[in-house]
N, CA, C and O atoms as a GROMACS GRO file, in nm:
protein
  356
    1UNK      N    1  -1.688  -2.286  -0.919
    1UNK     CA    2  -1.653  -2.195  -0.813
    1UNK      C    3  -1.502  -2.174  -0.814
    1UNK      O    4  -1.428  -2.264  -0.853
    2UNK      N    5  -1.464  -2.080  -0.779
    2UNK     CA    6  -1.320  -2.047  -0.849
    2UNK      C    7  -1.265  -2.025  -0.642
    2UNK      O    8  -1.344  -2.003  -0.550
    3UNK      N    9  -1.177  -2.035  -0.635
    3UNK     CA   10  -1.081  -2.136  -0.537
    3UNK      C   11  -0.985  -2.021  -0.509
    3UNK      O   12  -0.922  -1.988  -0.609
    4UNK      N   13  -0.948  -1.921  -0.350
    4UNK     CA   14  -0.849  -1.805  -0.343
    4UNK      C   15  -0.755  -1.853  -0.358
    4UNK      O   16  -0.759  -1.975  -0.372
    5UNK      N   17  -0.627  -1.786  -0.363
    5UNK     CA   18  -0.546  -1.851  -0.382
    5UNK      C   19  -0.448  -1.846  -0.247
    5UNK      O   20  -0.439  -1.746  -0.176
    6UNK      N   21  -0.374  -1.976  -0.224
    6UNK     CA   22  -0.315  -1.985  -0.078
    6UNK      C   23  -0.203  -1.897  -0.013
    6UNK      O   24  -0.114  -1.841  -0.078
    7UNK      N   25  -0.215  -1.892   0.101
    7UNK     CA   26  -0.138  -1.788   0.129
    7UNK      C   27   0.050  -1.781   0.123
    7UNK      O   28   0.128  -1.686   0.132
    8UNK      N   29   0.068  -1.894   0.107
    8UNK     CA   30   0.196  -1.875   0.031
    8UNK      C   31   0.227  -1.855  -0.109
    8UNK      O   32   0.329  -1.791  -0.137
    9UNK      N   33   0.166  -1.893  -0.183
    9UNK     CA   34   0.181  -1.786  -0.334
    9UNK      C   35   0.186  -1.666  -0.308
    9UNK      O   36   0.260  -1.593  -0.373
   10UNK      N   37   0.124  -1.628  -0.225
   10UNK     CA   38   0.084  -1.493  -0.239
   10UNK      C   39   0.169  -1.442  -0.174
   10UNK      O   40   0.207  -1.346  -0.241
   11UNK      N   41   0.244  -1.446  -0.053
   11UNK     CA   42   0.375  -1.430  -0.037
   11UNK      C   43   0.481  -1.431  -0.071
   11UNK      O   44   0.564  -1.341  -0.056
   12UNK      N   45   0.500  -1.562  -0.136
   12UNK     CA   46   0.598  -1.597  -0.274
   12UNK      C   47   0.592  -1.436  -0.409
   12UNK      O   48   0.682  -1.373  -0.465
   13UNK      N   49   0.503  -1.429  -0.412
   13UNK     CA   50   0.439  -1.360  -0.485
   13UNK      C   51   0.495  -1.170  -0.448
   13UNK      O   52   0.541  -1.099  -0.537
   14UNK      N   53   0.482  -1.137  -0.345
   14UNK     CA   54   0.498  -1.017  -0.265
   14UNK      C   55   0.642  -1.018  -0.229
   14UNK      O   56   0.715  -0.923  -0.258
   15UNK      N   57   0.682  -1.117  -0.170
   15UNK     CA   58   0.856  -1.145  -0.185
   15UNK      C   59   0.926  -1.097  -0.349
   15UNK      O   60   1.003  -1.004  -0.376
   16UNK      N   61   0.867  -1.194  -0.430
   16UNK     CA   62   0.962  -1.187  -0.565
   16UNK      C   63   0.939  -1.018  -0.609
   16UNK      O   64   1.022  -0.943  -0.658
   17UNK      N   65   0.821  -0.996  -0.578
   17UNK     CA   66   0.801  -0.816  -0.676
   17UNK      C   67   0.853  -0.724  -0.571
   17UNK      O   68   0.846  -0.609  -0.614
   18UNK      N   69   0.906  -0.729  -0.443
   18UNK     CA   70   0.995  -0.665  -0.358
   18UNK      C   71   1.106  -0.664  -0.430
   18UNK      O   72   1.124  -0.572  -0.510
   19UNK      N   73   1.220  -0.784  -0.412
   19UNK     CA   74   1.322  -0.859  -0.470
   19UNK      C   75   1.359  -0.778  -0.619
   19UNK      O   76   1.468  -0.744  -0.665
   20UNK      N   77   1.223  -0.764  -0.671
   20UNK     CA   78   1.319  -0.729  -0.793
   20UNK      C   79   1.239  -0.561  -0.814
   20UNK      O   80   1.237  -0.513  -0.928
   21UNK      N   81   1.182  -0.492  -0.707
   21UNK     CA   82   1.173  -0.373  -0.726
   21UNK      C   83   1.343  -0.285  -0.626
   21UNK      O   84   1.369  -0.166  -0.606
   22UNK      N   85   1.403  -0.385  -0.594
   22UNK     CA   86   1.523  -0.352  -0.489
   22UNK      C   87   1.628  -0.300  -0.570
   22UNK      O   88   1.710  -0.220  -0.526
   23UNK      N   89   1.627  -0.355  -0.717
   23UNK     CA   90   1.732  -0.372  -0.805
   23UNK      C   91   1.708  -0.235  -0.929
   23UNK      O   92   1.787  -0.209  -1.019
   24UNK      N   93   1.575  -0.160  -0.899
   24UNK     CA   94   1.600  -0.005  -0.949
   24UNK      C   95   1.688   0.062  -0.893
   24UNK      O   96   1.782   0.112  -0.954
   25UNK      N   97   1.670   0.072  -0.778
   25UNK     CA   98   1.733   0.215  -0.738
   25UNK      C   99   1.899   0.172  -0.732
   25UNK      O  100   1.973   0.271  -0.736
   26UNK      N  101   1.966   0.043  -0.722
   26UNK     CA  102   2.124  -0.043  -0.751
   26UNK      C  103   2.141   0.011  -0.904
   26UNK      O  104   2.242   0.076  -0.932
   27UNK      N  105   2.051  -0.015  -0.993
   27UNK     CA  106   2.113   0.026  -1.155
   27UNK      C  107   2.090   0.160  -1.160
   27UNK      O  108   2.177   0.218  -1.225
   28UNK      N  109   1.976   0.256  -1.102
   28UNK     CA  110   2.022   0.373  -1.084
   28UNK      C  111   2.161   0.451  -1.056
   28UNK      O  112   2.216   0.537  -1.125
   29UNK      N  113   2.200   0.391  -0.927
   29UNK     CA  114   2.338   0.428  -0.894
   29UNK      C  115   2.449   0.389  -0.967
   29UNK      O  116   2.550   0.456  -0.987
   30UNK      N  117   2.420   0.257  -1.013
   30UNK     CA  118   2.546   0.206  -1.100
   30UNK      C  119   2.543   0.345  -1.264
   30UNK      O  120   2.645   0.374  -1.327
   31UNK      N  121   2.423   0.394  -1.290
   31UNK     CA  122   2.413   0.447  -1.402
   31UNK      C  123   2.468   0.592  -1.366
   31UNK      O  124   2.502   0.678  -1.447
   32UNK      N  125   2.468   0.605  -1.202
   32UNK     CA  126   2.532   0.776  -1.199
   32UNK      C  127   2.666   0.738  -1.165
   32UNK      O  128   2.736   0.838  -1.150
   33UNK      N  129   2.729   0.624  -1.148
   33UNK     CA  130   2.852   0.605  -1.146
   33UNK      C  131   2.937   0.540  -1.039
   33UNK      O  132   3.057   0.514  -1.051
   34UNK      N  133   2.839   0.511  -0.903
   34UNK     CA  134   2.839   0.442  -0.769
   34UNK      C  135   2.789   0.329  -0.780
   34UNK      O  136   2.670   0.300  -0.788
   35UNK      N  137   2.936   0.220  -0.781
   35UNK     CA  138   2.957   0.107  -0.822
   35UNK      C  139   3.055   0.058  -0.703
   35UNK      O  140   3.120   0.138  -0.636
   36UNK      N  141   3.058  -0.102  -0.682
   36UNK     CA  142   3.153  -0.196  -0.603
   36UNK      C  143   3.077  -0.111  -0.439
   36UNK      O  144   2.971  -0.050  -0.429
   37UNK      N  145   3.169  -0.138  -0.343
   37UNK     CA  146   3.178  -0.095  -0.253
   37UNK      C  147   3.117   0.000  -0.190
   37UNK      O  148   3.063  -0.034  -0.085
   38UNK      N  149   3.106   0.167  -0.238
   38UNK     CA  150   3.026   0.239  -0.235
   38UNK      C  151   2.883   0.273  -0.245
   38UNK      O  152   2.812   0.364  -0.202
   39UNK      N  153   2.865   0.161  -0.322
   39UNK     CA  154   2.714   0.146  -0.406
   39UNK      C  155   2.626   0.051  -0.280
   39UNK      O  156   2.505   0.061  -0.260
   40UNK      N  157   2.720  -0.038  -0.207
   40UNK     CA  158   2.712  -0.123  -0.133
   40UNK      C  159   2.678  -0.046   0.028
   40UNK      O  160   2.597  -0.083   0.112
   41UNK      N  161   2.737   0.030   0.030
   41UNK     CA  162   2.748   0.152   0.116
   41UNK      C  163   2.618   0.261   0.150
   41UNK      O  164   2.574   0.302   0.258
   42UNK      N  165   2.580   0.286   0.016
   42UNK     CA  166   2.492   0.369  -0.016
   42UNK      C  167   2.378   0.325   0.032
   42UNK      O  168   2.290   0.396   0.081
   43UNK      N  169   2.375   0.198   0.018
   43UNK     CA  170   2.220   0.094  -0.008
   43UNK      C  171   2.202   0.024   0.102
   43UNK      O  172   2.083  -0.001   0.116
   44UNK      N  173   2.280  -0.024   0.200
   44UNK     CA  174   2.250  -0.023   0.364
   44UNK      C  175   2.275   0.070   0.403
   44UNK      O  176   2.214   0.067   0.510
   45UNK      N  177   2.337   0.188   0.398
   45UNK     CA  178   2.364   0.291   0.483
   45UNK      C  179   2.194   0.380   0.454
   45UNK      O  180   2.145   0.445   0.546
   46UNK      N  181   2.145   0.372   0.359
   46UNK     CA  182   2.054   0.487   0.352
   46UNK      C  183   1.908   0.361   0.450
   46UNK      O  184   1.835   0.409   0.536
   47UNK      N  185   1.899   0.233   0.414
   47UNK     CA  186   1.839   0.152   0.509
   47UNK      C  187   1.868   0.139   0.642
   47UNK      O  188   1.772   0.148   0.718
   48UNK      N  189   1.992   0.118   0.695
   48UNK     CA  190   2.009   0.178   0.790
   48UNK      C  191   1.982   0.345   0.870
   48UNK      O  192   1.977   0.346   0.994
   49UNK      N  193   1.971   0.442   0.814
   49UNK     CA  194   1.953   0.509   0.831
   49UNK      C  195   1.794   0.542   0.872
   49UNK      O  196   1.743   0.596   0.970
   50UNK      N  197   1.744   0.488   0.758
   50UNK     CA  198   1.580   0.486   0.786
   50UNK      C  199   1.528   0.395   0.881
   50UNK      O  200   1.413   0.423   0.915
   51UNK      N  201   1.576   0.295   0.935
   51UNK     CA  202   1.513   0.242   1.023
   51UNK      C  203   1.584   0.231   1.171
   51UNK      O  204   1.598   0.141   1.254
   52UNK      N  205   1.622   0.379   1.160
   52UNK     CA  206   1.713   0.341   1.282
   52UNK      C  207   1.645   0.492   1.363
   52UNK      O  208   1.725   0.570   1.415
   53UNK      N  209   1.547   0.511   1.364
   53UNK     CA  210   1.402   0.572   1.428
   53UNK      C  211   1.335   0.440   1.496
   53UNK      O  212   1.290   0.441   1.611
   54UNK      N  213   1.333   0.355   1.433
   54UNK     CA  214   1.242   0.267   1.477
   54UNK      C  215   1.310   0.188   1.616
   54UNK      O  216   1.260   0.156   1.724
   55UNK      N  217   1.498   0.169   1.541
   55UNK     CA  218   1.565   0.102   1.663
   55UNK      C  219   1.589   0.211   1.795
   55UNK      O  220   1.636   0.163   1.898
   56UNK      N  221   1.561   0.335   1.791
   56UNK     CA  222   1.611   0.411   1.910
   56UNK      C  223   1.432   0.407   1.967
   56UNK      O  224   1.415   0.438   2.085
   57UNK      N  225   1.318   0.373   1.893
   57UNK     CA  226   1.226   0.390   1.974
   57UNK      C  227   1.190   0.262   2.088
   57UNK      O  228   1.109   0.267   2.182
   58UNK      N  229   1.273   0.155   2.049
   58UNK     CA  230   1.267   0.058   2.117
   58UNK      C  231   1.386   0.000   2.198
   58UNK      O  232   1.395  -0.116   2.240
   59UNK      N  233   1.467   0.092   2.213
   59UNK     CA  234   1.574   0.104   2.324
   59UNK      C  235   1.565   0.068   2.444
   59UNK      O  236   1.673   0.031   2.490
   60UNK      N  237   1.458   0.064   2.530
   60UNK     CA  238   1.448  -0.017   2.612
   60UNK      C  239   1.426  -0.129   2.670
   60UNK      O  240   1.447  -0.182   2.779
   61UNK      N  241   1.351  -0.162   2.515
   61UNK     CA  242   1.349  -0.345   2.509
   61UNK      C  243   1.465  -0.430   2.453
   61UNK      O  244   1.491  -0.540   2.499
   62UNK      N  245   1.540  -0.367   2.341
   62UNK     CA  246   1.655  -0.396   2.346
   62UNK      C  247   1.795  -0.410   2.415
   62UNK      O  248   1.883  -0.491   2.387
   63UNK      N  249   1.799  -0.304   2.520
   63UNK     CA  250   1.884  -0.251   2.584
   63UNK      C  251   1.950  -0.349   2.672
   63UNK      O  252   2.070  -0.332   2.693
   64UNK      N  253   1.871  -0.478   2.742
   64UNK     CA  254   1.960  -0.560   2.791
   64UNK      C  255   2.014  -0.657   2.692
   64UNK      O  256   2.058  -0.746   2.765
   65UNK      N  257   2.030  -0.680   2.608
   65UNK     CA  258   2.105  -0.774   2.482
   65UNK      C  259   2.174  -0.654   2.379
   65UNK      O  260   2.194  -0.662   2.258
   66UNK      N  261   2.196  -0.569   2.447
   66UNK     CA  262   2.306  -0.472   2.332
   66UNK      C  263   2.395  -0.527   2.287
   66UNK      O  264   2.416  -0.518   2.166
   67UNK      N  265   2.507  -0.628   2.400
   67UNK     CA  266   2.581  -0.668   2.341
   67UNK      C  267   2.598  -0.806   2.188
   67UNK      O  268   2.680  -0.834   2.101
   68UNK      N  269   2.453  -0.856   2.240
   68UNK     CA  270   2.429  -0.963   2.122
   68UNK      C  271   2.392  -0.892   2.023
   68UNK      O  272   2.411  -0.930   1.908
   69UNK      N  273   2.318  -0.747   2.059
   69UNK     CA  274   2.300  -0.664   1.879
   69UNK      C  275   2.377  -0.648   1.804
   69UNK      O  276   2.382  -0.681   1.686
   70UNK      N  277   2.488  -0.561   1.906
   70UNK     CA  278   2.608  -0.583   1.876
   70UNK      C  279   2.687  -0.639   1.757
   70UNK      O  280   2.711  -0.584   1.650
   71UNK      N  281   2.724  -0.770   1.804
   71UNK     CA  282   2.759  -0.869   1.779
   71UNK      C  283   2.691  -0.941   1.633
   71UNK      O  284   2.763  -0.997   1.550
   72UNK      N  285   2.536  -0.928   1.620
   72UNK     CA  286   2.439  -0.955   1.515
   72UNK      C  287   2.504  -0.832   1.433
   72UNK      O  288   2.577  -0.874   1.343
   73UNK      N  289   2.498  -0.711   1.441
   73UNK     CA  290   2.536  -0.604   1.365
   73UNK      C  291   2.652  -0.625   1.288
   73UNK      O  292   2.671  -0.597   1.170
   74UNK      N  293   2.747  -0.690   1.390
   74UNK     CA  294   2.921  -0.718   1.353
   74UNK      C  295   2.914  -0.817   1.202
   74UNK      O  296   2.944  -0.807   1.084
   75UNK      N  297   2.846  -0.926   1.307
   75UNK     CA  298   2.892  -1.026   1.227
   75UNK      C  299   2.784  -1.052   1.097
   75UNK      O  300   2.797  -1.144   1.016
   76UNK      N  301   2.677  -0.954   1.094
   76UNK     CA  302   2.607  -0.959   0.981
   76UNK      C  303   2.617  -0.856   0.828
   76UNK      O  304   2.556  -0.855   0.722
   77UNK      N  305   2.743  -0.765   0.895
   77UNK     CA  306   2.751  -0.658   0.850
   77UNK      C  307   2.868  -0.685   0.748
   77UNK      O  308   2.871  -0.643   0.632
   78UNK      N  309   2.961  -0.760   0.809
   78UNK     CA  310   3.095  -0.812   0.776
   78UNK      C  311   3.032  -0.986   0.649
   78UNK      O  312   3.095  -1.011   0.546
   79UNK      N  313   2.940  -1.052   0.682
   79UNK     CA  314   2.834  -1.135   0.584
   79UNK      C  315   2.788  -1.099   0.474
   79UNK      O  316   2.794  -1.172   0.375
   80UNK      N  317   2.723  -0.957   0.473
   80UNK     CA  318   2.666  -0.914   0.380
   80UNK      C  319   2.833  -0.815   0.284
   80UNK      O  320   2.875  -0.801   0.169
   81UNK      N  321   2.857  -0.790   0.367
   81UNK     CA  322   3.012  -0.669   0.269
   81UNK      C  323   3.030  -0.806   0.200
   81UNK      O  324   2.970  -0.803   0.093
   82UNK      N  325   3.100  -0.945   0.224
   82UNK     CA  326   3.162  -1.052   0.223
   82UNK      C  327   3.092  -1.099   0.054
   82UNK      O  328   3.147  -1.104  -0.056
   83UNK      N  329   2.945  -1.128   0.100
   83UNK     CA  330   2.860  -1.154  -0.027
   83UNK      C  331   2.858  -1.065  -0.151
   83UNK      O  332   2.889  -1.094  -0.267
   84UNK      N  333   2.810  -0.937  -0.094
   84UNK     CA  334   2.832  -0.843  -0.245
   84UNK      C  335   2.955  -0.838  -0.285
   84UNK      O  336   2.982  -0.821  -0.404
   85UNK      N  337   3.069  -0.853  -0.171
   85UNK     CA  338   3.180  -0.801  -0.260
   85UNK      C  339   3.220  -0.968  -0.339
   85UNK      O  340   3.295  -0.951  -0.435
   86UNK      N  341   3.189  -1.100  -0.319
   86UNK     CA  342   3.197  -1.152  -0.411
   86UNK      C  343   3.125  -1.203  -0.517
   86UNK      O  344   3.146  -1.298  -0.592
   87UNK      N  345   3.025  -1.112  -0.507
   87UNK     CA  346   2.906  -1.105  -0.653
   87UNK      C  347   2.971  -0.979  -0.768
   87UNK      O  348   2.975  -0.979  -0.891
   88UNK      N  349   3.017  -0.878  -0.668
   88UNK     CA  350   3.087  -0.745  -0.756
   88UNK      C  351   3.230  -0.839  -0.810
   88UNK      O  352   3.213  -0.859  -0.930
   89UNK      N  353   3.335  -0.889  -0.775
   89UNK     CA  354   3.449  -0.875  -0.794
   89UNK      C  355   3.493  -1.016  -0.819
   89UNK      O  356   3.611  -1.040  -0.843
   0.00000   0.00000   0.00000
C-alpha cells in the first residue's frame, strides 16, 4: 500500500518551485538591462502595486494599527533594500 505523502514535503515542495519560479521574471529584467537598485524597485513596486487592492479593501480592519503598518512598512522596506543591496554590491 503506498503511503501520501506528508504535508510538509509538500509544502516544502510548493515553497521551493515558487522560490525559484520568482527568479524568471529578475533575469528577465537583468537581460533588458534593469539591474542593482532599480530592478529591486521594479520587483516590489509592481508587488506592491498588485496587492494593494487587497490592502485598501481591508481598511477598516487595519485602520486602528496604521501606525504599526506603518512602521512594519518602514522598517521592512529599509530590511529588504539593506539585503538585496548587499547580495547586488
Amino acid at each position: 500500500m503506498r503511503q501520501a505523502l506528508p504535508l510538509p514535503v509538500l509544502v516544502l515542495f510548493a515553497a521551493s518551485v515558487l522560490w525559484g519560479t520568482t527568479w524568471w521574471p529578475l533575469k528577465a529584467l537583468a537581460d533588458a538591462g534593469v539591474t542593482g537598485i532599480p530592478q529591486i524597485l521594479v520587483a516590489y513596486g509592481s508587488a506592491a502595486l498588485l496587492l494593494l487592492p487587497v490592502l485598501l479593501l481591508q481598511y477598516r480592519r487595519w485602520r486602528p494599527q496604521a501606525h504599526f503598518i506603518a512602521l512594519i512598512f518602514c522598517l521592512g522596506g529599509i530590511a529588504n533594500l539593506a539585503f538585496a543591496t548587499s547580495m547586488i554590491y
